[in-house]
C-alpha positions in Angstrom: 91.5 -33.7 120.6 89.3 -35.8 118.7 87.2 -39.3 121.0 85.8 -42.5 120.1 81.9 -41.5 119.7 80.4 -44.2 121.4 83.1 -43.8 124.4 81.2 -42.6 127.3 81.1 -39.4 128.3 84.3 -38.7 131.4 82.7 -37.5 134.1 85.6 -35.8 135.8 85.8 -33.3 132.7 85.9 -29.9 133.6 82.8 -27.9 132.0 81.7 -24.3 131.0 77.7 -24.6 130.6 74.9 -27.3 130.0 73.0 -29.4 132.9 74.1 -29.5 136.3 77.2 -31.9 136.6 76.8 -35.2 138.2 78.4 -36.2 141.6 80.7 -39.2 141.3 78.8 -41.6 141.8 80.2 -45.8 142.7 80.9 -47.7 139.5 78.1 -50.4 140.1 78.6 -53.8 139.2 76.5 -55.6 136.0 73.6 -57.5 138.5 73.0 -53.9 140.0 73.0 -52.1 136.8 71.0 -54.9 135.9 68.2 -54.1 138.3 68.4 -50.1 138.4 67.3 -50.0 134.5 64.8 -53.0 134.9 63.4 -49.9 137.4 64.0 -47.4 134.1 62.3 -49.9 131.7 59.3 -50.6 134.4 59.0 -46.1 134.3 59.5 -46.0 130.5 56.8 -48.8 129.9 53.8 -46.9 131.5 54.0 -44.3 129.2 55.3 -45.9 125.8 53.1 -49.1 125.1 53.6 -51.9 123.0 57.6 -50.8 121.7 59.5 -53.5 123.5 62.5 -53.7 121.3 62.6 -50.1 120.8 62.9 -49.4 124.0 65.3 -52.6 124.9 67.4 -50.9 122.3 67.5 -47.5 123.1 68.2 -48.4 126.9 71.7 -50.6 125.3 72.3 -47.3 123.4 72.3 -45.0 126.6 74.2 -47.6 128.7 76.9 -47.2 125.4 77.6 -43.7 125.3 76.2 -43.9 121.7 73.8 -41.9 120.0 70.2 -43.1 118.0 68.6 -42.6 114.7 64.8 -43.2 115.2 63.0 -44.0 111.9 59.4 -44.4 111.9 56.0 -42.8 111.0 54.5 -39.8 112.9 52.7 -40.3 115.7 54.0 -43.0 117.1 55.4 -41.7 120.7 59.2 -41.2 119.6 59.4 -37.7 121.8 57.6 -39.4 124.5 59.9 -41.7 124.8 62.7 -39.1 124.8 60.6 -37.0 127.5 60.0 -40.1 129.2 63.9 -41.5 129.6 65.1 -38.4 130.9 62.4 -37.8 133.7 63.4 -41.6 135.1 67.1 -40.3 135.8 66.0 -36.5 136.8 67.5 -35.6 133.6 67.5 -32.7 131.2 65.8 -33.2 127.7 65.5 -30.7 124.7 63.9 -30.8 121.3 64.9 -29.3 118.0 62.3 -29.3 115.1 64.8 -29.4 111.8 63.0 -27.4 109.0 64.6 -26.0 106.0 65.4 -22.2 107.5 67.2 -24.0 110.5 70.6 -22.2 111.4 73.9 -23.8 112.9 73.6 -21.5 115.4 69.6 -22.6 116.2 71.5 -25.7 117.2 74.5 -24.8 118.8 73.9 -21.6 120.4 75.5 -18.2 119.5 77.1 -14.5 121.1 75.0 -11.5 120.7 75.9 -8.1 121.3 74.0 -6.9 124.7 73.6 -2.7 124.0 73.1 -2.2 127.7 76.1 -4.0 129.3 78.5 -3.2 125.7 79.7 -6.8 125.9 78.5 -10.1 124.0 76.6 -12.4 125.5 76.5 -16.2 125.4 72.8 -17.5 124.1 73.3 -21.7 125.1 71.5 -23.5 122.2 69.3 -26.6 123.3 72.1 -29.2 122.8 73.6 -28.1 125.9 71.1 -31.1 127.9 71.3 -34.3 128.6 68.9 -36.3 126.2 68.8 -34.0 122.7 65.6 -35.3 120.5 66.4 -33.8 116.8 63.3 -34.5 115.3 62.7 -34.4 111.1 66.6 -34.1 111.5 66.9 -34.4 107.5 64.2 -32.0 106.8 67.0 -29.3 107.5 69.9 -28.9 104.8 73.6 -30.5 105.5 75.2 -27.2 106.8 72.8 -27.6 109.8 72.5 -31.2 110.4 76.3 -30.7 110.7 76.2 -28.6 113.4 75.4 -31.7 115.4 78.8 -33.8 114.3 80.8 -32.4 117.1 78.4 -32.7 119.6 77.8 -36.2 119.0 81.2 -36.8 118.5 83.0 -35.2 120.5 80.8 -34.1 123.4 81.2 -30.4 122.7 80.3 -26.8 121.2 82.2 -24.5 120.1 81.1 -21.2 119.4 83.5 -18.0 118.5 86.1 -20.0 119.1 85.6 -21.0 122.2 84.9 -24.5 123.2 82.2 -25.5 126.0 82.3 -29.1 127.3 78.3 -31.1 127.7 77.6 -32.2 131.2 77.5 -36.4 131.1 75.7 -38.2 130.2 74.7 -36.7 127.1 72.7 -39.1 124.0 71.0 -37.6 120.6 68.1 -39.1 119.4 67.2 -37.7 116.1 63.7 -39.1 114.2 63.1 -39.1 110.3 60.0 -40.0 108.5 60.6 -43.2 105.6 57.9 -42.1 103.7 57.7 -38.2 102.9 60.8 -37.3 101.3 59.6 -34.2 99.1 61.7 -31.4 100.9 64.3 -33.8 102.8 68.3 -33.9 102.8 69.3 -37.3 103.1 71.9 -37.7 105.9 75.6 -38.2 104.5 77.5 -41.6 105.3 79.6 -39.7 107.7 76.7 -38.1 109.7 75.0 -41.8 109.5 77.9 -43.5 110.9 77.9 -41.1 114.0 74.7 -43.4 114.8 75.6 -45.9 117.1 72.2 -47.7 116.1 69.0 -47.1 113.2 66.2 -48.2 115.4 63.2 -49.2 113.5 59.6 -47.7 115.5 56.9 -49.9 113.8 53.1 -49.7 114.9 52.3 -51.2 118.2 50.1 -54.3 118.4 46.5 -54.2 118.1 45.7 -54.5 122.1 48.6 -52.0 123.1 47.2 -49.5 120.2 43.5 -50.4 121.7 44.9 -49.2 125.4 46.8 -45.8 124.2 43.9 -44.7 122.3 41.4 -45.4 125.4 44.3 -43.8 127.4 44.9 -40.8 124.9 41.0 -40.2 124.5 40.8 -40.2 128.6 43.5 -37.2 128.8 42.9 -33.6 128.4 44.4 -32.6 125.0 47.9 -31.0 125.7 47.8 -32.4 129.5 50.9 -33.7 131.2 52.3 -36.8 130.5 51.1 -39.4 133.4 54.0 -39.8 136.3 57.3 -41.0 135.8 59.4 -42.1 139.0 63.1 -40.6 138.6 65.2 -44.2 139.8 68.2 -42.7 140.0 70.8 -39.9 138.9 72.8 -38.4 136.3 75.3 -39.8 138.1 74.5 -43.0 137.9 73.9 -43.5 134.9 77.0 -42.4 133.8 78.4 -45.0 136.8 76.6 -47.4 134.9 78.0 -46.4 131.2 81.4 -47.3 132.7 80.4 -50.7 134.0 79.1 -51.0 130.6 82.4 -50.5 129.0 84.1 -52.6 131.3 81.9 -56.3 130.6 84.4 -58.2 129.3 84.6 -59.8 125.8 87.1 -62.9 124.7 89.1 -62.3 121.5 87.0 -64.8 119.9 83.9 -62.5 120.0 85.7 -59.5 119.3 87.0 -61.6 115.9 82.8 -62.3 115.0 82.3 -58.8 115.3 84.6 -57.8 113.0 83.8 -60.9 110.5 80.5 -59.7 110.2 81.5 -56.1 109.4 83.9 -57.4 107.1 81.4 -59.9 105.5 79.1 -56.7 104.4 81.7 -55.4 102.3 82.4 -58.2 100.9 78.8 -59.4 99.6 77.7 -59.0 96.5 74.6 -57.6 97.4 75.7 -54.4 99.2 77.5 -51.8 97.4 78.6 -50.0 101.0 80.0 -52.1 103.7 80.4 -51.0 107.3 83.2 -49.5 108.4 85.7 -50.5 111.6 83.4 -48.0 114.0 80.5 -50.6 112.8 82.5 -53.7 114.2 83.1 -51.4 117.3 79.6 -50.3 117.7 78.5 -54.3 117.6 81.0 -55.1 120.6 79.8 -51.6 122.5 76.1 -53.0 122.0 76.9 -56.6 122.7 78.4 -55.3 125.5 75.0 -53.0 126.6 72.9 -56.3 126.0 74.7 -58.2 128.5 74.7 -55.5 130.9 70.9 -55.6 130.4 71.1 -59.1 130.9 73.0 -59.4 133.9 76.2 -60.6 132.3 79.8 -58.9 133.2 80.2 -60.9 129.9 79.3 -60.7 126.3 78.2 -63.8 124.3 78.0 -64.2 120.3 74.4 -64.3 120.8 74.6 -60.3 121.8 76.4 -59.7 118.8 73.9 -61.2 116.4 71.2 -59.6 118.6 72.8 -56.2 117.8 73.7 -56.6 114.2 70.5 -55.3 112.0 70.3 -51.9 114.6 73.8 -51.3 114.1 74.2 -52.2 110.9 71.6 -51.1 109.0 72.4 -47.6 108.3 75.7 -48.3 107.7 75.3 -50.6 104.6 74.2 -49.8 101.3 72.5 -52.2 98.6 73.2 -52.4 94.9 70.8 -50.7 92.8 70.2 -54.2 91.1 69.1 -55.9 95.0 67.2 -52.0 95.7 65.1 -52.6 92.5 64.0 -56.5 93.3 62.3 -55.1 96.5 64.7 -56.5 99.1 65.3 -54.3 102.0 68.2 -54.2 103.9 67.1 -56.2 107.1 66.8 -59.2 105.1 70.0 -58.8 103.7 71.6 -58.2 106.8 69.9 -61.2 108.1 70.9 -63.8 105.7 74.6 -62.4 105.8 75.0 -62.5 109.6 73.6 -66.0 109.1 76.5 -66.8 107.1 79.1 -65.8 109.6 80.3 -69.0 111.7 79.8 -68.2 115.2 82.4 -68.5 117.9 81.6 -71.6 120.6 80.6 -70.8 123.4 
């Protein structure tokens, strides 16, 4: 039976494999979520320097139950930051390297035939973790970048026939380079759209870049990663996904959300407009930023925070807008500036 993408994870679910599952853990209320992932964000920003938003945004994705599409040039710390999250709540992380020879079954896992014992045994693929970093994810052709749908959609492998539950929480991050495309597979609408949010990595400032090259150059090539303080559980955090879902929204807000979805297929400008699971992702965000914020509510002000990073990669431009150099940001920007917002 099929589940809302961005729902988080149940932690009472029975499991076969993957991580160790968490112990329930208190549903905590939004001013004590509040404070355990300003503790996260404190961890996070000794190692990844000068990526504020990206971080800020990532974080609201976790706290979600969605998953992330990380667009950016090499180099720039995205499986750091993957590393990174997951060490702060004592959680598993995995990396996949998508190339062109990837298999399904590099993804999910597979049975092979043991001579010894005469039976077939169960090889877990690296999804079965907590925090999955698919990185170059459209380097590898569509039959294997599908192999990821019902994971992230469902929260689940199944292989032979047989269907293995992840442990909560579970998030995919998967990275792709804007500017090589010689050997790429673009990702299909319906893969895009199982992105709760396109987050944008840009270049970090000049004094941050100044401080990770002096800290890089200091560091024996290949050494560990400086400490990270774990802050809290699995557990936890999916504790904390729940409070997340439970902020509360008035049908006013709920109506912005879905006016601004609605005003991207109706523009002129964009030939691909974003679909009901956009409007829901913007209230699942909105919801994450007040959570962030301290707020058991959510204000229109979260929902026009969220709208480029959820939007984004849902939304197509006319060739005609493509061709006069306008990207979709700007776009997005002057649409969502259209949109009467609700009083607050």
């Amino acid at each position: 039976m099929s589940s809302d993408p961005n729902l988080p994870p149940d932690p009472d679910a029975p499991s076969t494999a993957g991580p160790s599952a968490p112990s329930p853990a208190p549903i905590p209320s939004p001013s004590p979520l509040c404070s355990l992932i300003a503790q996260m964000r404190a961890e996070i920003r000794q190692v990844i320097l000068g990526q504020e938003d990206v971080i800020e945004q990532v974080l609201a994705a976790f706290l979600a139950g969605g998953h992330v599409l990380l667009e950016g040039k090499p180099g720039l710390g995205k499986t750091h930051l993957v590393t990174t999250l997951a060490r702060t709540f004592g959680g598993v992380s995995a990396r996949i390297q998508f190339t062109p020879d990837l298999m399904p079954s590099d993804v999910t896992g597979f049975r092979m035939f043991d001579m010894k014992s005469q039976t077939f045994q169960l090889r877990r693929g690296p999804v079965f973790t907590h925090l999955l970093l698919a990185d170059e994810i459209n380097r590898a052709p569509a039959k294997t970048q599908s192999a990821l749908l019902e994971v992230m959609q469902e929260r689940q492998v199944t292989i032979d026939g047989e269907t293995l539950l992840l442990e909560p929480p579970f998030m995919t991050l998967a990275t792709q380079n804007p500017v090589e495309h010689e050997g790429t597979y673009p990702l299909p609408e319906a893969q895009l759209d199982r992105f709760i949010m396109k987050v944008l990595i840009d270049y970090p400032a000049p004094e941050a870049e100044c401080e990770i090259v002096a800290r890089a150059a200091g560091e024996c090539p290949g050494g560990a990663t400086r400490e990270v303080r774990c802050v809290c559980g699995p557990a936890e955090i999916v504790a904390g996904q729940l409070a997340t879902a439970q902020v509360q929204v008035v049908p006013e807000v709920v109506a912005y959300a879905v006016a601004i979805a609605q005003a991207t297929r109706d523009a002129r400008s964009i030939a691909l407009g974003a679909g009901t699971r956009g409007a829901i992702s913007l209230v699942r965000i909105g919801k994450a930023f007040a959570a962030l914020d301290g707020r058991d509510f959510v204000i229109p002000d979260d929902i026009k925070r969220a709208a480029l990073p959820v939007l984004r990669h849902r939304v197509q431009l006319t060739p005609e807008v493509a061709i006069s150099g306008q990207d979709v940001d700007e776009v997005l920007r002057s649409l969502v500036d259209t949109v009467p917002a609700p009083r607050q």
